[in-house]
SEDODO-807354 format. One record per residue (C-alpha): residue in one letter; x, y, z. Coordinates in steps of 0.05 Angstrom, whole numbers, padded with zeros to 5 digits, always signed. Layout:
<pts>
AXYZ ...
</pts>
This chain:
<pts>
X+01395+01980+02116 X+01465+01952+02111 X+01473+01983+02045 X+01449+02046+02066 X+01493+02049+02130 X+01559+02023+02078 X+01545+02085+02029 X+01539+02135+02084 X+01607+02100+02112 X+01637+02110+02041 X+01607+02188+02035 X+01629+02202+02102 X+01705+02168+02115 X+01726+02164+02030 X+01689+02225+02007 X+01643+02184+01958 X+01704+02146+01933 X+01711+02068+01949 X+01769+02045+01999 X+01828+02023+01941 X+01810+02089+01903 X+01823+02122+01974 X+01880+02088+01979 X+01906+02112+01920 X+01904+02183+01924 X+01917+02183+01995 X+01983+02211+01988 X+01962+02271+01942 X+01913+02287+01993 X+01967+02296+02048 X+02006+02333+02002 X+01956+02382+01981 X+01942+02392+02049 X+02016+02401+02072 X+02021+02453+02015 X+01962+02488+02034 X+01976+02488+02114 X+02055+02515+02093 X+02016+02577+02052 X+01955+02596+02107 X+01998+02589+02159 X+02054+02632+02127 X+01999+02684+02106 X+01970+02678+02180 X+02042+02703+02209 X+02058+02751+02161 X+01992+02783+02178 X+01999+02778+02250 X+02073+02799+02252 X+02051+02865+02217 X+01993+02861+02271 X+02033+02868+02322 X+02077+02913+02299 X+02005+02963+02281 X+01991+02956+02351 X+02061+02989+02371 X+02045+03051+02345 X+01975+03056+02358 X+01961+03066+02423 X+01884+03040+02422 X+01914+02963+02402 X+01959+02956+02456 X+01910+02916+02494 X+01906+02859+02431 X+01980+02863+02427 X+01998+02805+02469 X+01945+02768+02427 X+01977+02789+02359 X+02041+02761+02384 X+02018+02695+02418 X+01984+02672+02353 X+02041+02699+02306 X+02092+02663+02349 X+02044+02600+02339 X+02023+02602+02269 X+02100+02613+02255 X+02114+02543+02298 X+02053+02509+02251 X+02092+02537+02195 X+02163+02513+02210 X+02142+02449+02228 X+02106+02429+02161 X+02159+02471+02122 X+02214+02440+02154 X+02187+02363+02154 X+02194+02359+02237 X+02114+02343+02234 X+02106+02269+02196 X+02064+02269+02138 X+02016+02231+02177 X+02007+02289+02232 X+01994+02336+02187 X+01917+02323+02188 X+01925+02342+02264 X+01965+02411+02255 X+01916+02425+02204 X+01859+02420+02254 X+01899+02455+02309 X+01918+02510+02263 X+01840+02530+02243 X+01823+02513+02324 X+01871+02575+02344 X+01849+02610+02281 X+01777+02607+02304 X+01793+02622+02372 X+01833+02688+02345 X+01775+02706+02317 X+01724+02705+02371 X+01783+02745+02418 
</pts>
C-alpha cells in the first residue's frame, strides 16, 4: 500500500518524475510557463482590446462592452506583471491559475 500511495504521490506532485529530477528542471518549468503566460495573456488583450473597440460600433454589443474592457484591462495587468518581472518567478504558478480562472469566467458571461 505504501508503495502504491508513494507512486501516486510521485504521478501526482512530480509528474512521473522522482523529487531530484524535479528539482532539476524546476526552473525550466517556471520559465516555460512565464513564456507561455507573457504570450496567452498578450493574445487575450489584443483580442479583447479589438473587442471592445467591435462593440463601439455595433450597436447590438454595447451591453458586453463593459465586459470586453474589464477583462482587457486585466489580462493586460497579468501581462505587464510577468513581462515586466513585478510578479516573482515563484508567483507565477498563481497568475497562471488566476489568468485561466477569469478566462473561464469570460467565457461563461
Amino acid at each position: 500500500m505504501k508503495k502504491f500511495m508513494d507512486s501516486w504521490k510521485k504521478f501526482l506532485l512530480y509528474g512521473g518524475v522522482s523529487r531530484t529530477e524535479y528539482d532539476q528542471i524546476r526552473e525550466e518549468i517556471r520559465e516555460s510557463n512565464r513564456k507561455n503566460l507573457i504570450m496567452f495573456s498578450a493574445i487575450a488583450t489584443v483580442f479583447l482590446a479589438i473587442m471592445f473597440l467591435v462593440s463601439l460600433r455595433i450597436s447590438g454589443l454595447d451591453e458586453y462592452r463593459w465586459i470586453y474592457a474589464c477583462f482587457a484591462v486585466f489580462s493586460g495587468c497579468i501581462f505587464s506583471c510577468t513581462v515586466f518581472g513585478i510578479a516573482k518567478q515563484s508567483h507565477i504558478q498563481i497568475l497562471i491559475h488566476v489568468f485561466m480562472s477569469a478566462m473561464f469566467v469570460f467565457g461563461i458571461m
